[in-house]
Structure formats: structure tokens, C-alpha cells
C-alpha positions in Angstrom: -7.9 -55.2 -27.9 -7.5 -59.0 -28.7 -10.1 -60.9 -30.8 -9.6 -64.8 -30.4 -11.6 -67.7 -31.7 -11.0 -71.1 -32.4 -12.3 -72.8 -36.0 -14.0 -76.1 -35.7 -11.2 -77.3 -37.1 -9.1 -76.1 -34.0 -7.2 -73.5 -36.0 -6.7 -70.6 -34.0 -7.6 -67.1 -35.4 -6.8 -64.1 -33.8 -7.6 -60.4 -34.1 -5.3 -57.3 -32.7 -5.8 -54.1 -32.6 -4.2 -51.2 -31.2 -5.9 -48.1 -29.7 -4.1 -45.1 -29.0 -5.6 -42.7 -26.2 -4.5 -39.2 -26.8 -4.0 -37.0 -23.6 -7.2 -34.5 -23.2 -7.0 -31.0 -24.5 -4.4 -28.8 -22.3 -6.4 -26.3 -20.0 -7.1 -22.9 -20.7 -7.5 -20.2 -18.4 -10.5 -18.5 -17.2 -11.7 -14.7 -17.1 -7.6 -13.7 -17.5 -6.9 -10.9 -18.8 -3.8 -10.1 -20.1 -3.0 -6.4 -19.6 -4.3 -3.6 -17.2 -3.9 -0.5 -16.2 -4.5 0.9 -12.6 -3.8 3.7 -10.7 -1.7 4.3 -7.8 -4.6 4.2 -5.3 -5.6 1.4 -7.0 -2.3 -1.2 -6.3 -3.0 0.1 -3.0 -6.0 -2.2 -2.8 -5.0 -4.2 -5.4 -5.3 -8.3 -4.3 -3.9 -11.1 -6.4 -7.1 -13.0 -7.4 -6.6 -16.8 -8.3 -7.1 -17.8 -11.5 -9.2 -21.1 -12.4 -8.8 -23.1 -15.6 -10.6 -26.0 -17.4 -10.0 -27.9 -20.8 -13.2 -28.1 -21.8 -13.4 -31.8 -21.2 -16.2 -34.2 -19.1 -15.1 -37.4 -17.3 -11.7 -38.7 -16.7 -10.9 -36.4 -19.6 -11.7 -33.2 -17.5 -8.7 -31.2 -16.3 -10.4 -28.0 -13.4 -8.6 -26.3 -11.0 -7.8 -22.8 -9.7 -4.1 -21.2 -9.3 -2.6 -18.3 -7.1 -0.8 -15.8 -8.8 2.8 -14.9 -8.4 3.9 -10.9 -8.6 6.9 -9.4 -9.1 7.7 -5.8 -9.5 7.5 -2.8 -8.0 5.8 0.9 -7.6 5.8 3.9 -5.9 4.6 7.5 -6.1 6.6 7.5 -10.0 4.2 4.8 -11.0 5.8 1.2 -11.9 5.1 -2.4 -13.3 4.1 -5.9 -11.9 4.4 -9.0 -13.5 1.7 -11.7 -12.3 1.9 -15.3 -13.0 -0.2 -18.5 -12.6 0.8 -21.6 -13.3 -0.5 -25.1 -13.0 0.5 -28.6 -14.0 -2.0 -30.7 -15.0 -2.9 -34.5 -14.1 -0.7 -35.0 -17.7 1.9 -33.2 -16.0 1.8 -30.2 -18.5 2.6 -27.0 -17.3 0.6 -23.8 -18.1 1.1 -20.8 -17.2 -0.4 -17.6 -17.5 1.1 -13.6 -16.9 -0.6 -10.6 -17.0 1.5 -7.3 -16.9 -0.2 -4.7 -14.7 1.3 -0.9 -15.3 0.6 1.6 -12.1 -0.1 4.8 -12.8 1.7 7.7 -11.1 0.3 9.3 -7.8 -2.2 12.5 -8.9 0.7 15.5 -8.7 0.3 17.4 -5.9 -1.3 21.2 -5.4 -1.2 23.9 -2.9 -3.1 23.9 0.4 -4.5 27.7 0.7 -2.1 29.4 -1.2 -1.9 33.1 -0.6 -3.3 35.8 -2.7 -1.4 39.2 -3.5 -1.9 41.6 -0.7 -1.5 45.2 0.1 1.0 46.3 3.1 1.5 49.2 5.8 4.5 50.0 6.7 4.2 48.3 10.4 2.9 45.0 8.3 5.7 44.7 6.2 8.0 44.9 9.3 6.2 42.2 11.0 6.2 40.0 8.0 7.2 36.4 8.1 7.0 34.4 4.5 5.0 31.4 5.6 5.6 27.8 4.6 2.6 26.5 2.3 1.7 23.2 2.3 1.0 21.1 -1.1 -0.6 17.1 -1.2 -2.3 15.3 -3.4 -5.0 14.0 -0.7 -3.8 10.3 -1.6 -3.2 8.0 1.1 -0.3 5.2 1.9 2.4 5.0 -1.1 0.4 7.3 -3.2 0.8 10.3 -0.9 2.7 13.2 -1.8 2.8 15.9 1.0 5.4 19.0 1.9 5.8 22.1 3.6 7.9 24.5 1.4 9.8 27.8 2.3 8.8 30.8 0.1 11.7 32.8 -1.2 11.2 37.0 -1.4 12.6 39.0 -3.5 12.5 42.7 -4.0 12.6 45.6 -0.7 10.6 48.6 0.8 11.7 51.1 2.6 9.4 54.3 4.6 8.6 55.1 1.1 7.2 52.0 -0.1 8.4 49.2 -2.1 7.2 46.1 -3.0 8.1 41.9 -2.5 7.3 38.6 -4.5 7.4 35.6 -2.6 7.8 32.4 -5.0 7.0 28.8 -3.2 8.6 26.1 -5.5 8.3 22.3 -5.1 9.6 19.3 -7.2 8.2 16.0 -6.5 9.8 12.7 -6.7 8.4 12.0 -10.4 9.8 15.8 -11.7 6.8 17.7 -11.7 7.0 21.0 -10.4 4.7 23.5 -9.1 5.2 27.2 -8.2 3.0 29.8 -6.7 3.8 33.2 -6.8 2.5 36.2 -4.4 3.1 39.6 -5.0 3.1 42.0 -2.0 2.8 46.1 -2.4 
């Protein structure tokens, strides 16, 4: 800003001075949250909301806006990680950005569909006897389902005199967690 005036002398006075406009305050993100956990089910569903920001500012000092987030990362039955970021560059041409680390749980662990009790044989029975396949799940849908049919494996005879089996059904899922069930037969 220049001040000028002229004495009535005609000497000329003049006034400078120097104003130095400092950019707004950078913006700040809005309702972000850092850190979450969900379960599998959950990333099933799971939509990238966008995030807004504002620097608390009010005319041409205001800096509003919204941004999409970015993910990377994966999961699967196991569990896993993504990594979301916004980011936004403001009429100062700053850049902001914002990530938020999401962890997946693991799928529930499956169980046994109507698993067989012990049971009691004839004879005739035991000669008609075929070990069925039991089925497990976890009742979870899309990448969160965990579903089988598993072979039981018998051990142990009978004869005309009697004797008596065990039939063990064994599964392993893809995260290491195994179940067994166990049916004895007389």
C-alpha cells in the first residue's frame, strides 16, 4: 500500500508499506478415522466412503472439498490388510493426504453339518456299512465361505463275534485350523 501527498511546498512525501498475506490454514480431514477392524463378512460389504475436508476458514480463505479413497491390499478366508488413502491438493496447491489401515478378520472356522453319534451294530448292519462323507461350513457367504465334504477314516474290525470300529473325519482349513469328529461303532 502506497501513501502519497504533496506539501504546499510541492515536496513530495510518500508512505510504503508492505503486507504479507499468509496462505489459509491447510485442511483437515473430516470424521476419518485412522484404524479399524472388520470382519470377513464385513469387507464383503465393505464400500470406500469419500472423505470431505475443510480448514476451518470463511471467504476466499475457505479451502472444502470431499476425496475418494484409494485401497490397496488384500484378504481372503486367512483374514488380511487394506491400506486406504485420500488425498487432495488444495487451491494453494498443498497436498494432504489421509490413510487409514483397515485389518480383516478371519472367516468364523468352520463346524460339522450333522455329525454322527456312536451307534450300536448287528451283524447284517456292519456288513452294509459305508463311512459317509460329513460336511463342515461356516454358513458365510462369497470369500468368507469355508465349505467341504470329508471322507471318514475307520479303524478297528468285527467279525461273527463282534468287534467294534471308530471312524475319525478330519479337516484342515486354509488358515490351519483343524477340526475332528470322532464316532465310535460297537
Amino acid at each position: 500500500i502506497q501513501w502519497e501527498y504533496t506539501t504546499s511546498c510541492g515536496a513530495v512525501l510518500r508512505q510504503t508499506q508492505t503486507i504479507e498475506v499468509l496462505p489459509p490454514p491447510e485442511i483437515e480431514w473430516i470424521n476419518a478415522v485412522p484404524s479399524q477392524t472388520i470382519t470377513c463378512e464385513e469387507a464383503n460389504q465393505y464400500q470406500i466412503p469419500d472423505l470431505s475436508y475443510d480448514n476451518g476458514g470463511s471467504g476466499n480463505c475457505r479451502l472444502t472439498g470431499s476425496a475418494p479413497g484409494v485401497r490397496s491390499g488384500t484378504y481372503d478366508v486367512c483374514g488380511g490388510e487394506w491400506t486406504i488413502v485420500w488425498a487432495a491438493t488444495d487451491d494453494c496447491g498443498r497436498v494432504s493426504e489421509f490413510v487409514q489401515t483397515i485389518t480383516i478378520l478371519p472367516a468364523a472356522a468352520a463346524s460339522w453339518i450333522n455329525p454322527p453319534e456312536d451307534a450300536v451294530l448287528t451283524c447284517s448292519e456292519a456288513a452294509d456299512f459305508v463311512i459317509p462323507n460329513l460336511e463342515v461350513s461356516n454358513n458365510e457367504n462369497d470369500g468368507c465361505e469355508i465349505y467341504a465334504s470329508v471322507a471318514g477314516i475307520r479303524t478297528g474290525s468285527y467279525d461273527a463275534c463282534g468287534g467294534s470300529w471308530t471312524i475319525t473325519w478330519t479337516y484342515t482349513d486354509a488358515c490351519e485350523r483343524t477340526i475332528t469328529h470322532t464316532q465310535n461303532i460297537a
